[in-house]
PDB file of N, CA, C and O in Angstrom, chain B, residues numbered from 101:
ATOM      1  N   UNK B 101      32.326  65.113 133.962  1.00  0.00           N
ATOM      2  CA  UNK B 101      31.942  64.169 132.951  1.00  0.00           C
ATOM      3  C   UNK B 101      30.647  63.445 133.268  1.00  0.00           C
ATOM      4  O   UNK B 101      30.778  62.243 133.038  1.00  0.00           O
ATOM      5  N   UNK B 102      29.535  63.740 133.682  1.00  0.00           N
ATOM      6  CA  UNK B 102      28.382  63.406 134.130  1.00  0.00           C
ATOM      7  C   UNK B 102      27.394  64.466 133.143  1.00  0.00           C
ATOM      8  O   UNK B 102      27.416  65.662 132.851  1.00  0.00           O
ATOM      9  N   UNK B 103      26.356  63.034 132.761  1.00  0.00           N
ATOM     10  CA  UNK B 103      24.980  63.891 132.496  1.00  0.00           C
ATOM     11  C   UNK B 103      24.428  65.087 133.118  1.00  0.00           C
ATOM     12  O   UNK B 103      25.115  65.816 133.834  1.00  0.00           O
ATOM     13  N   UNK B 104      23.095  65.322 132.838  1.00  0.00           N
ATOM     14  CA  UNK B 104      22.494  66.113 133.403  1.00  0.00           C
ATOM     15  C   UNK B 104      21.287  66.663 133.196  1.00  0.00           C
ATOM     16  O   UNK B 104      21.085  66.410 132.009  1.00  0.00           O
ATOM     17  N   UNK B 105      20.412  67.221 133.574  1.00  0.00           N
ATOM     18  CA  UNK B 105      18.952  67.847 133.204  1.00  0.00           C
ATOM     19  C   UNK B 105      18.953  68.994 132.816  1.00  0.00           C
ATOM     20  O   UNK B 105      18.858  69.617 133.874  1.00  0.00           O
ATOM     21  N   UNK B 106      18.991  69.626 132.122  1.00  0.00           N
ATOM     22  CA  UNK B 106      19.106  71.154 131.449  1.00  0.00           C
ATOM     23  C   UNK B 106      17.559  71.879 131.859  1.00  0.00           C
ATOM     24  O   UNK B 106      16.709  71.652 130.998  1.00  0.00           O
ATOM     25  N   UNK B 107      17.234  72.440 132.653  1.00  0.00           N
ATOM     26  CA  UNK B 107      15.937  72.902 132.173  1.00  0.00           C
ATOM     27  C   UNK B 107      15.515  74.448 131.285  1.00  0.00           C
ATOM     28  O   UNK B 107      15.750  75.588 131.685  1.00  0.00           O
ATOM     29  N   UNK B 108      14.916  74.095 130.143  1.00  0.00           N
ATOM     30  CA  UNK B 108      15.060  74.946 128.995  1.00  0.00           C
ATOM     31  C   UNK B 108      14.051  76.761 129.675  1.00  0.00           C
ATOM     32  O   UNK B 108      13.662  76.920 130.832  1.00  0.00           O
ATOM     33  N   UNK B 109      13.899  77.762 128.566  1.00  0.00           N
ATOM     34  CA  UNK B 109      13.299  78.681 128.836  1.00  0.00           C
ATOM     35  C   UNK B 109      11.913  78.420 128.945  1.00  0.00           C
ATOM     36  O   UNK B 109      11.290  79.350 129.458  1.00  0.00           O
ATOM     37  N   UNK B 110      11.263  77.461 128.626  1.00  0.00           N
ATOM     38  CA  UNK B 110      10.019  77.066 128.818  1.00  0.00           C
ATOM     39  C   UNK B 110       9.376  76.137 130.016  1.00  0.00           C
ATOM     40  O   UNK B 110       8.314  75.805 130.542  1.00  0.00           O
ATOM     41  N   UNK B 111      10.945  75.945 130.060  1.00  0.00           N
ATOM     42  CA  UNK B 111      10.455  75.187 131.680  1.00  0.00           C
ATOM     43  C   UNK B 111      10.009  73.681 130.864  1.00  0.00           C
ATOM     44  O   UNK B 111       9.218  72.812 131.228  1.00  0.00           O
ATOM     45  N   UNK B 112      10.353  73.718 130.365  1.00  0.00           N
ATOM     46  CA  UNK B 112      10.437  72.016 130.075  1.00  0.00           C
ATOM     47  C   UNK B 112      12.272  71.482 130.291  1.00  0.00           C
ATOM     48  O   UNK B 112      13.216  72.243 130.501  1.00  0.00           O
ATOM     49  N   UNK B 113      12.305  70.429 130.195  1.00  0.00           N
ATOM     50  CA  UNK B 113      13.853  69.496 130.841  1.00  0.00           C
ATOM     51  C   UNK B 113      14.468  68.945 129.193  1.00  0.00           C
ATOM     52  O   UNK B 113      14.020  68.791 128.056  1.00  0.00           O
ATOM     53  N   UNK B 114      15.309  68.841 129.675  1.00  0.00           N
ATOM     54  CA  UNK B 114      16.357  67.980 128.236  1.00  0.00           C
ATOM     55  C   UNK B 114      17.408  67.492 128.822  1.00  0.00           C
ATOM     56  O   UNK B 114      18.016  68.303 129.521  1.00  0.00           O
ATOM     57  N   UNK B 115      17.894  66.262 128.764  1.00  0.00           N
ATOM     58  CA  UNK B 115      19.136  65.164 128.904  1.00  0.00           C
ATOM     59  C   UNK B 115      20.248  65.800 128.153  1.00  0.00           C
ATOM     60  O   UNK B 115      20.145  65.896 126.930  1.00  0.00           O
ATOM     61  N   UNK B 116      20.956  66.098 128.566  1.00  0.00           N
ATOM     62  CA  UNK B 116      22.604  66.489 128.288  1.00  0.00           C
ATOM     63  C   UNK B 116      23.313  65.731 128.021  1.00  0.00           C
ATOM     64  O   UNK B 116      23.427  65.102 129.073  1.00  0.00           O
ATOM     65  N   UNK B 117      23.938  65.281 127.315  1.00  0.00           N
ATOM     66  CA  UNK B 117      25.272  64.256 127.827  1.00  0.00           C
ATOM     67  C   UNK B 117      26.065  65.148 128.420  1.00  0.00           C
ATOM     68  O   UNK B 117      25.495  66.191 128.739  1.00  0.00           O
ATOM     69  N   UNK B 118      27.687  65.033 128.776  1.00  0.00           N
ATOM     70  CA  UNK B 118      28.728  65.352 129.583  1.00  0.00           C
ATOM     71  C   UNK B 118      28.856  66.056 128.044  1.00  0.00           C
ATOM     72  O   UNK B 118      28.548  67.241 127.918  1.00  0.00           O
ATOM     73  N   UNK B 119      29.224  65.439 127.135  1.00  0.00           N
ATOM     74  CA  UNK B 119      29.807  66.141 125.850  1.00  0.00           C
ATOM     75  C   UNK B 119      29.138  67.634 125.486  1.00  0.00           C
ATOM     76  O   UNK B 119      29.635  68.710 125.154  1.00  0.00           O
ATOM     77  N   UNK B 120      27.731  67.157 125.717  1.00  0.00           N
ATOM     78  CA  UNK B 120      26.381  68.312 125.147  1.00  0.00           C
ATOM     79  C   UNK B 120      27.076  69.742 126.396  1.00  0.00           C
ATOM     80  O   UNK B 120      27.080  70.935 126.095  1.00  0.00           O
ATOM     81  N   UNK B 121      27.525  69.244 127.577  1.00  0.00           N
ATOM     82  CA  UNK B 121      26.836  70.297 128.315  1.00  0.00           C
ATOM     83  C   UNK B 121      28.482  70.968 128.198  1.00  0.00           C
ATOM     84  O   UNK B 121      28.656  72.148 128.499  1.00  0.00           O
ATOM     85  N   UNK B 122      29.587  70.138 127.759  1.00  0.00           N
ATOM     86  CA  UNK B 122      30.865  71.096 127.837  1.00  0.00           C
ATOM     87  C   UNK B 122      31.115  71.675 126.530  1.00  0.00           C
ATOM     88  O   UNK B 122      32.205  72.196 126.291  1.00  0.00           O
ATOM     89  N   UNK B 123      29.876  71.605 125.379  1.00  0.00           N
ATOM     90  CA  UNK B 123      29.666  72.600 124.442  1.00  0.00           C
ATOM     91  C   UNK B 123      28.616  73.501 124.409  1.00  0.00           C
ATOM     92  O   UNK B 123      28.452  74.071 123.330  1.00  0.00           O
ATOM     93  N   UNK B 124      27.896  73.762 125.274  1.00  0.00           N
ATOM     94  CA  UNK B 124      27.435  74.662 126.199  1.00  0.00           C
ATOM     95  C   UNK B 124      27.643  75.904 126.797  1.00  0.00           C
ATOM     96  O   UNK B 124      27.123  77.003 126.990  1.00  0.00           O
ATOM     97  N   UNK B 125      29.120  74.908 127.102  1.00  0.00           N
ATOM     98  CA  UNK B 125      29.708  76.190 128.456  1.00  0.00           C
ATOM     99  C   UNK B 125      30.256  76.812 127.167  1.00  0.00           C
ATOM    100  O   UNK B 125      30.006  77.980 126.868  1.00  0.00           O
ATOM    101  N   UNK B 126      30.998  76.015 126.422  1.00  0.00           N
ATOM    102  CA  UNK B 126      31.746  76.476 125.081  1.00  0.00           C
ATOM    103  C   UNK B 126      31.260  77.937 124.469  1.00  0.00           C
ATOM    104  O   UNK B 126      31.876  78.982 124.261  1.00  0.00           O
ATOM    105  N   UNK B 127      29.563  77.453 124.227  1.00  0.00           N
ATOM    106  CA  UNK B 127      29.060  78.750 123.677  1.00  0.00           C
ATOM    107  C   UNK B 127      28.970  79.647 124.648  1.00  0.00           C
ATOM    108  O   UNK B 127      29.501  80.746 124.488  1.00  0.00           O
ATOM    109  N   UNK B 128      28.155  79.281 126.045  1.00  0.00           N
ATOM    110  CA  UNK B 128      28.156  80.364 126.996  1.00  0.00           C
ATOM    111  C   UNK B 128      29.193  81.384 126.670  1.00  0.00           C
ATOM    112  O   UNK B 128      28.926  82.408 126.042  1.00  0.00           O
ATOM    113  N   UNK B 129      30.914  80.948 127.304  1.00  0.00           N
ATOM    114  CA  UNK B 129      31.719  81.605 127.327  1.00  0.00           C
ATOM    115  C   UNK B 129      31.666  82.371 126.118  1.00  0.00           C
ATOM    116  O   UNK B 129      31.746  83.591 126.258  1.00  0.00           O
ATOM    117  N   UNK B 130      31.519  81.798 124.679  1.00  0.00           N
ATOM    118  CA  UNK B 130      31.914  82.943 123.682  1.00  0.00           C
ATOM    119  C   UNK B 130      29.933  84.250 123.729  1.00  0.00           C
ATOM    120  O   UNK B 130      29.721  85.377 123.283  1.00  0.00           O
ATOM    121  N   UNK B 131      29.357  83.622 124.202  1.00  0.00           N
ATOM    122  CA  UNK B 131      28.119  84.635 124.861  1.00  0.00           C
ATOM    123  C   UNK B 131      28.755  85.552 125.818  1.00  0.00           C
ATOM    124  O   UNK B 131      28.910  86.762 125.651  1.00  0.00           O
ATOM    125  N   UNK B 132      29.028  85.015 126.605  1.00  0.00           N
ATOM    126  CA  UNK B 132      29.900  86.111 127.577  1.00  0.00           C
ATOM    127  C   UNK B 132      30.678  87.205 126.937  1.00  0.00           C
ATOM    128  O   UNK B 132      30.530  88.421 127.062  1.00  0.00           O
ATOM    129  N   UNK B 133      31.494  86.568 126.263  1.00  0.00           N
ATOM    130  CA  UNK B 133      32.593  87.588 125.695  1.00  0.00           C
ATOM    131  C   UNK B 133      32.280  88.177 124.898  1.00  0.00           C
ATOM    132  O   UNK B 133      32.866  89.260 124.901  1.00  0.00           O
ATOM    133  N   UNK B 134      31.369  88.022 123.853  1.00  0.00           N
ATOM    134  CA  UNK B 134      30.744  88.857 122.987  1.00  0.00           C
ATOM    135  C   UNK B 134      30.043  90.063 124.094  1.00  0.00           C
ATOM    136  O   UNK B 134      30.217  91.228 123.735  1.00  0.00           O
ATOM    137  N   UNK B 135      29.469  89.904 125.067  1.00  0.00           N
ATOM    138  CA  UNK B 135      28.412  90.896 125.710  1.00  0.00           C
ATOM    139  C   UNK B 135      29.109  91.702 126.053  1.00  0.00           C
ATOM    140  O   UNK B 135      28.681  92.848 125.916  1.00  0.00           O
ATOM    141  N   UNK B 136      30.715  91.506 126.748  1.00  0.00           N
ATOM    142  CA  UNK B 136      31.175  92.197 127.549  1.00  0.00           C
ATOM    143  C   UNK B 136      32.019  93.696 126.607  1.00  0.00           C
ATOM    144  O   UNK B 136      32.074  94.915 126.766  1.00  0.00           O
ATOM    145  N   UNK B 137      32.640  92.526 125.468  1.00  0.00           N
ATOM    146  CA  UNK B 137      33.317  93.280 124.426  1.00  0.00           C
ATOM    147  C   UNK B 137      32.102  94.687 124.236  1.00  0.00           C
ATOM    148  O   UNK B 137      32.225  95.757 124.832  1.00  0.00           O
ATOM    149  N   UNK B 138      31.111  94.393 123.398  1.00  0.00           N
ATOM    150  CA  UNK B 138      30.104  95.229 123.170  1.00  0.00           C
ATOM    151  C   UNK B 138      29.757  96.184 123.997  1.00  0.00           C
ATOM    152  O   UNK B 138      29.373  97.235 123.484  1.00  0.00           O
ATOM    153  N   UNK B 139      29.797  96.083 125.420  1.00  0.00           N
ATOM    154  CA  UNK B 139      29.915  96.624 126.601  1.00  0.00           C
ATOM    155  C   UNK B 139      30.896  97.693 126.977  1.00  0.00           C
ATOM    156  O   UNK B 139      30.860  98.747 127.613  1.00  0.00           O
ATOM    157  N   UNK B 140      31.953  96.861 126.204  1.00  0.00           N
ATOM    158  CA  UNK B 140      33.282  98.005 126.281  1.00  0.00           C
ATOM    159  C   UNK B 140      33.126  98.972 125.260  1.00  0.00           C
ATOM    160  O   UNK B 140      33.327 100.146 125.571  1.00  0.00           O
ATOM    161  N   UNK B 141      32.807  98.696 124.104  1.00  0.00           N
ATOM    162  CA  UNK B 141      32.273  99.771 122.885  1.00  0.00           C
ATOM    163  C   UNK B 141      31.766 100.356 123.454  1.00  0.00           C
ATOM    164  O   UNK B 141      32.297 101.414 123.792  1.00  0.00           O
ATOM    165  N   UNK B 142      30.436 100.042 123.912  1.00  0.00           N
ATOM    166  CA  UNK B 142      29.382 101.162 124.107  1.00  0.00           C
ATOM    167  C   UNK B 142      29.487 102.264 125.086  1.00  0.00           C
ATOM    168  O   UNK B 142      29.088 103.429 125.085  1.00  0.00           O
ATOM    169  N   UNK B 143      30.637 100.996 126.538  1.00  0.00           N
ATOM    170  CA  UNK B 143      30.837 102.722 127.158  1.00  0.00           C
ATOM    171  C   UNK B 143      32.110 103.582 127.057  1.00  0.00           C
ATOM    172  O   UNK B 143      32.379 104.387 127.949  1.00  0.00           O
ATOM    173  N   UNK B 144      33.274 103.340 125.454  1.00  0.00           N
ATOM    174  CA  UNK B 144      33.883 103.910 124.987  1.00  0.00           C
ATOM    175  C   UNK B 144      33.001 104.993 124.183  1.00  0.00           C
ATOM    176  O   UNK B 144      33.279 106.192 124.215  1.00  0.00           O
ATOM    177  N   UNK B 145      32.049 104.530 123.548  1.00  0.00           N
ATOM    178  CA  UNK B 145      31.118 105.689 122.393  1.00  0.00           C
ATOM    179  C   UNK B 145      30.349 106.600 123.806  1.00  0.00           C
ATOM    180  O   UNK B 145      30.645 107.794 123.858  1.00  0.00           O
ATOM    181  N   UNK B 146      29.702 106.228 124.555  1.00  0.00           N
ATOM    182  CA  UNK B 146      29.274 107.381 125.542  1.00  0.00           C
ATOM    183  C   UNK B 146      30.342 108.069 126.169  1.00  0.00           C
ATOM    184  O   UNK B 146      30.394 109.287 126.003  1.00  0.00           O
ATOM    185  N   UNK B 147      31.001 107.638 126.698  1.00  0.00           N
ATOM    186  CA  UNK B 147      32.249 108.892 126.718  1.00  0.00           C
ATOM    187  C   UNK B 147      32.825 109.665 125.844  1.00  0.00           C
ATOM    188  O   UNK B 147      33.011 110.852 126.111  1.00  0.00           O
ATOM    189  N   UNK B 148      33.186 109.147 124.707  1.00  0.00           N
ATOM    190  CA  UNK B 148      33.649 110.028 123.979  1.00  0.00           C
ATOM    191  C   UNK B 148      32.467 111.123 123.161  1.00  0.00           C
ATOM    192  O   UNK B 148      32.818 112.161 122.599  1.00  0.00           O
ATOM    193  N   UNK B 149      30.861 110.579 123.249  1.00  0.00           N
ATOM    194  CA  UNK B 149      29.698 111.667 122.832  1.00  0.00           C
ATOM    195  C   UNK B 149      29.947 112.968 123.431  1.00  0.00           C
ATOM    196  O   UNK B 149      30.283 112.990 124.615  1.00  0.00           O
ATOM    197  N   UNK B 150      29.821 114.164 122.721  1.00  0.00           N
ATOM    198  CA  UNK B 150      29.215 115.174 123.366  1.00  0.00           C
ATOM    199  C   UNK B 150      28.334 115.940 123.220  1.00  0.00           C
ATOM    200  O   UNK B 150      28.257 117.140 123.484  1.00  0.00           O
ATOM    201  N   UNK B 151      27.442 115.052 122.666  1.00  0.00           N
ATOM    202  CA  UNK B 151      26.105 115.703 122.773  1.00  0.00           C
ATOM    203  C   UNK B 151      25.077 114.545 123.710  1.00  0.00           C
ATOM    204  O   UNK B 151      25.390 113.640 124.482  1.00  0.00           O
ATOM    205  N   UNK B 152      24.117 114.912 123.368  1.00  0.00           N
ATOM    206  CA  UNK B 152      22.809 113.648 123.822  1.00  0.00           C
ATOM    207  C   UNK B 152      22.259 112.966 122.569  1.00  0.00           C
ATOM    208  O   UNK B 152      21.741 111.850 122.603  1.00  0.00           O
ATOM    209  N   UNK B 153      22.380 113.594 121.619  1.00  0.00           N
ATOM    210  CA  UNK B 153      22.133 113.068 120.301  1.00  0.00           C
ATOM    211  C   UNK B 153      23.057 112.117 120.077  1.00  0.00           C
ATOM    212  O   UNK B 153      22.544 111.012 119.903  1.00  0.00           O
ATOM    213  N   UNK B 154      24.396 112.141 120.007  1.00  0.00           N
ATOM    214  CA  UNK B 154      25.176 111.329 119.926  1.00  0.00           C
ATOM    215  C   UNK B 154      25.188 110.160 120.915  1.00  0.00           C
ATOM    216  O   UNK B 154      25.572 109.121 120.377  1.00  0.00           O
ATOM    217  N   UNK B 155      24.927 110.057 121.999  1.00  0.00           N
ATOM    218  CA  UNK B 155      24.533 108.768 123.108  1.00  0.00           C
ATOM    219  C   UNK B 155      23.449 108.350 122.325  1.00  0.00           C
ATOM    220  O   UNK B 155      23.429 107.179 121.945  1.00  0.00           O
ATOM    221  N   UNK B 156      22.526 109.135 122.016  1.00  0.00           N
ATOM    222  CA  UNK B 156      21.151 108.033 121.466  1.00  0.00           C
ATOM    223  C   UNK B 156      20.768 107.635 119.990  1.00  0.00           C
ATOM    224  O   UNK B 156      19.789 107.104 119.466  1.00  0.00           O
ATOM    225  N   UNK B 157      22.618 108.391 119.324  1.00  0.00           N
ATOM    226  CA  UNK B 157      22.734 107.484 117.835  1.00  0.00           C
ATOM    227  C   UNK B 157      23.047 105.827 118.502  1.00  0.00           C
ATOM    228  O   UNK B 157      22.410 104.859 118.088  1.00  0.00           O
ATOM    229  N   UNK B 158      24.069 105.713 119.528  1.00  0.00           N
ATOM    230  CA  UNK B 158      24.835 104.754 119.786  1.00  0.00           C
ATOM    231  C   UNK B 158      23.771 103.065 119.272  1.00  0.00           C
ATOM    232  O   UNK B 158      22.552 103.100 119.446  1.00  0.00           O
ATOM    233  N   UNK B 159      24.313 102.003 118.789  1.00  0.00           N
ATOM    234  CA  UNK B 159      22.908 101.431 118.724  1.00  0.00           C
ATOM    235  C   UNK B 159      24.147  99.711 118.202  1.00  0.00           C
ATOM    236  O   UNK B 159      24.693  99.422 117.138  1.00  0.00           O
ATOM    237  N   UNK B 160      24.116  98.991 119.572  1.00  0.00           N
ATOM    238  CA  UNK B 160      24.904  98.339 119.502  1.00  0.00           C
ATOM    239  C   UNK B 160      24.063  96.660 119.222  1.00  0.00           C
ATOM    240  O   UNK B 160      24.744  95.642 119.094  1.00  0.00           O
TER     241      UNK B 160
END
C-alpha cells in the first residue's frame, strides 16, 4: 500500500498511488494471460501444420 515512481517507456517518471499501481498489476496479469493463451494457439496450429505454407498462414 505505498506509492511509487513508475518510470514510463520514455524514460520519463510518474507518481502512482498504491491504488494506480494495484491496477497495473491488474492489467499486467490480464497482459500476461492473454500472451501466454495466444502462445498456446500458436504452438497448437504449428503442430498440427503440415506443410510450411501452413506455419506461415499462422498469423496471431
Amino acid at each position: 500500500g505505498v506509492d511509487q515512481v513508475w518510470t514510463l517507456a520514455d524514460n520519463t517518471t510518474v507518481n502512482l498511488t498504491a491504488s494506480q499501481l494495484q491496477q497495473l498489476y491488474v492489467a499486467l496479469q490480464a497482459h500476461i494471460a492473454s500472451v501466454h493463451e495466444r502462445g498456446r494457439i500458436a504452438r497448437q496450429l504449428i503442430f498440427d501444420a503440415e506443410t510450411k505454407e501452413q506455419v506461415e498462414e499462422i498469423n496471431l
